[in-house]
N, C-alpha and C positions, 0 to 999 in steps of 0.2 A: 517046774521052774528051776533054771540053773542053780545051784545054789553058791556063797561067798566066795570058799575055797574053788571053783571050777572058775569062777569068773577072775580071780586072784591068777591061778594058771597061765586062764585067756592073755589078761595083761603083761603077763612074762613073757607067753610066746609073741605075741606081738613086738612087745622089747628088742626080741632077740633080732624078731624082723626088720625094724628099723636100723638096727646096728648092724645085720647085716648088708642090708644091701645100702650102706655107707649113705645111710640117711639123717645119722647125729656120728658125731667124734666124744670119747670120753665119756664125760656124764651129762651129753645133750641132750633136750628132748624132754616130754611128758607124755603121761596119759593118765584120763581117767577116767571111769566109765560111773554111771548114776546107779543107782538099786531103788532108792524111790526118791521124794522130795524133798528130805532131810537129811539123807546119806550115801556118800559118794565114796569111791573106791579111786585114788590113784598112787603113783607113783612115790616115791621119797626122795629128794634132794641128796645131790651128791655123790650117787652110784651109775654106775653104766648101766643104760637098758637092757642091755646088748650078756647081763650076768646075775639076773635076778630070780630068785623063786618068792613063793606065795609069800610068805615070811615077812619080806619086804614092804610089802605093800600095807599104805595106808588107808584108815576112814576117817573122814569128813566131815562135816556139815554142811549146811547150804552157803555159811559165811565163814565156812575155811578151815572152821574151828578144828582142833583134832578130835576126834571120838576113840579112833584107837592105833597104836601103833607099837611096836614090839622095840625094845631098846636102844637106839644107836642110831633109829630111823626117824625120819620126818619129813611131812607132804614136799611136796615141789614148792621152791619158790616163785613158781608160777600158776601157784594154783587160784590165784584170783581171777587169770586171764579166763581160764574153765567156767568158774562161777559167774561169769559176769553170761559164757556163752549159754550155762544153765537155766540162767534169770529170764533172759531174754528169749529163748529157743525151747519153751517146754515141749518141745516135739523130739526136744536131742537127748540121746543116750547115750553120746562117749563125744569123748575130743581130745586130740590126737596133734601133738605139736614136735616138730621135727623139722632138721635143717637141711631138707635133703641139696644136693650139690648143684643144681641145673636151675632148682625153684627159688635158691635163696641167692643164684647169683641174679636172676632178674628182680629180686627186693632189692639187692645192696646196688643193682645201677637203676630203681626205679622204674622198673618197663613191669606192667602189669600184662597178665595173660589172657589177650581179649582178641586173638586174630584168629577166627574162623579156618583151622586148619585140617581138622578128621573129624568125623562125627561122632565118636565116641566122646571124645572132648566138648561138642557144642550140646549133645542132648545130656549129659550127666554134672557136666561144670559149667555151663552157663560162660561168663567172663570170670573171670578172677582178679579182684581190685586188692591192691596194695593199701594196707591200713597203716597211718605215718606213725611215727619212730615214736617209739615212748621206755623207759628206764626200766630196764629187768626189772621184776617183782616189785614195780611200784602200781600202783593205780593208774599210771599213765597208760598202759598197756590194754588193758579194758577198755578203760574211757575212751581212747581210738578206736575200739575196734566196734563197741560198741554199733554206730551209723550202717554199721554194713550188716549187721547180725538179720537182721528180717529180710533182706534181699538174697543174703549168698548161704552155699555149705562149704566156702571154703575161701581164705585169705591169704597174701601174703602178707609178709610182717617187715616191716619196711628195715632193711641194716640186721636184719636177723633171723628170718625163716619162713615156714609155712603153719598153717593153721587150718583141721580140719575139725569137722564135728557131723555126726548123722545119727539115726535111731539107735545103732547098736555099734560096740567095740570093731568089728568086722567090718562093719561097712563105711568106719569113719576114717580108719585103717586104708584100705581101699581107695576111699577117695584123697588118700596124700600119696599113695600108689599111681592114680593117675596124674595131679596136679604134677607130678616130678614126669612124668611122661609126656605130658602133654609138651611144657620148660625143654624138654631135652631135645625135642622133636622141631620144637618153635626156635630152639636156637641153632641145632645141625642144619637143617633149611634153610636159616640164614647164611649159614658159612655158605652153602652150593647157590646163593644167586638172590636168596628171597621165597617165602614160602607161596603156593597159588591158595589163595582165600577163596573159599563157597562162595556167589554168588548169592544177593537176596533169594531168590525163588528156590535156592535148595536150604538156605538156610530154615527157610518156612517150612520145607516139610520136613527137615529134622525134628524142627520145635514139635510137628504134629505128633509125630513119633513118638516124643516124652510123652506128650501129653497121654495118647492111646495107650501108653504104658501104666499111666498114672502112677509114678514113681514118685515117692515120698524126699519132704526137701522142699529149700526154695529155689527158686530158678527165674532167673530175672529177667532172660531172653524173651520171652513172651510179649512184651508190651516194654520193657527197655528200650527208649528213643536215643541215637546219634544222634547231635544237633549238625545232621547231613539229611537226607532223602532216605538214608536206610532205616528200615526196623529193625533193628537188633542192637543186644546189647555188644557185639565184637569190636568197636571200635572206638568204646568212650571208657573205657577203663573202671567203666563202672560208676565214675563220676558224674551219670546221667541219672542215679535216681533220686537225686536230692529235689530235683525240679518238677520231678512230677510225682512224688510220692504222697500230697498232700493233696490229689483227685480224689472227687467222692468216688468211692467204690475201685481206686485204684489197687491192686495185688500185683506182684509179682510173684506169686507161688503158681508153677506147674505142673503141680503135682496131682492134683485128682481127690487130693482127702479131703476132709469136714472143713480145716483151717483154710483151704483156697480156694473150696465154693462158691462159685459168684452166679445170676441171672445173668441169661443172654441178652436183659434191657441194660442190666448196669456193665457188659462188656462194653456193648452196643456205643454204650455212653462216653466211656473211656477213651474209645477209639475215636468219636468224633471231637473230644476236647483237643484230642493230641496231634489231630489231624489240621483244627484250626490253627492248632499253636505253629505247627509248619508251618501252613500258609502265611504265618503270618511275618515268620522267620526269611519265607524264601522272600516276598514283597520288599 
């Protein structure tokens, strides 16, 4: 088992990653990763990421509290946003907040990341919904982000940035690695003419893809409806699972583990409520 100090490291080198590849300015950004149900490990308020050692870094509680921190320091004023993703996501181990340049410019004009454009992007990020605007370090900020916490592993922050979270520091890391790649890609495309979008029937077998992988995480692409002919979730910005997330036996986790195990009766089932609610749309 890692121990404090090694995970204290982890989080600095991470820091330095995001500062450097000009993913926060100044003392933007957070992180912070879990050690069990009562004690969490991140960041301090009002330092660069980008020039931190172990020293730095704070502990937690599950409600923010401090437990311990070295003179001069103190948690992120955003550490409620983490906690709420804690509360909600006992399957997460870190979450990793940053404004990288490409992902926070489609928050601040509102385009969320949901156009089917490489597959690297549709089988590990699903869409990517934009969570609206709520006041640094207030409770505003949770409370939006909240509705989307069991469908996605990753957000945008509407006028302010990105938001990731996964099992471990590394791989939450990662995934605001690609969310900022994917942004970059979806927006250089646009400038040369317009990106070419997958097709339904490749879109379906990427999903299969995840699935074979059985890759930890939610993933909403699976059974996320457009309110068009399409199955996926690439084109609704993610504002498609307010409507159906209240199915018996409806999931959108892809992933393969214990939390998104379903019967092939209650897939079965799923499919045909969603299938009528078309029919009933296209009429």
């Amino acid at each position: 088992m890692v121990n404090e100090l090694e995970i204290k490291k982890q989080i600095c080198d991470i820091g330095k990653r995001i500062y450097n590849r000009n993913m926060v300015a100044a003392n933007d950004g957070n992180i912070s990763v879990k050690l069990n149900d009562h004690e969490f490990l991140c960041t301090p308020t009002g330092v660069s990421k980008g020039f931190m050692t172990p020293e730095y870094i704070c502990k937690v509680d599950e409600n923010g509290n401090v437990l311990q921190a070295n003179k001069g320091f103190k948690p992120s004023s955003e550490i409620k946003m983490h906690m709420r993703v804690y509360q909600k996501r006992p399957d997460v181990g870190s979450v990793v907040h940053a404004h990288p340049t490409y992902a926070t410019s489609f928050a601040i004009a509102g385009i969320p990341l949901t156009q089917p454009i490489m597959p690297e992007a549709v089988i590990a990020l699903g869409c990517v919904p934009i969570a609206e605007y709520g006041t640094p370090s207030t409770n505003e900020i949770p409370d939006n982000l909240e509705k989307y916490l069991p469908y996605f592993d990753a957000v945008l922050l509407e006028s302010h940035g990105a938001l990731t979270w996964s099992t471990d520091l590394l791989a939450a890391y990662h995934k605001m690695e690609s969310v900022e790649f994917y942004a970059q890609l979806l927006y250089q495309s646009k400038m040369l003419g317009g990106p070419k979008e997958f097709d339904e029937k490749n879109i379906k077998r990427l999903y299969e893809i995840r699935q074979k992988f059985g890759m930890p995480g939610k993933h909403p692409a699976n059974v996320c409806l457009n309110k068009t002919e399409k199955l996926n979730c690439h084109n609704c910005g993610g504002g498609c699972h307010d409507e159906y997330a209240g199915m018996p036996g409806y999931q959108y986790n892809f992933g393969g583990s214990e939390s998104c195990a379903s019967s092939s009766s209650t897939d079965a089932a799923v499919i045909a409520e969603i299938v009528k609610k078309v029919i009933a749309e296209i009429k």
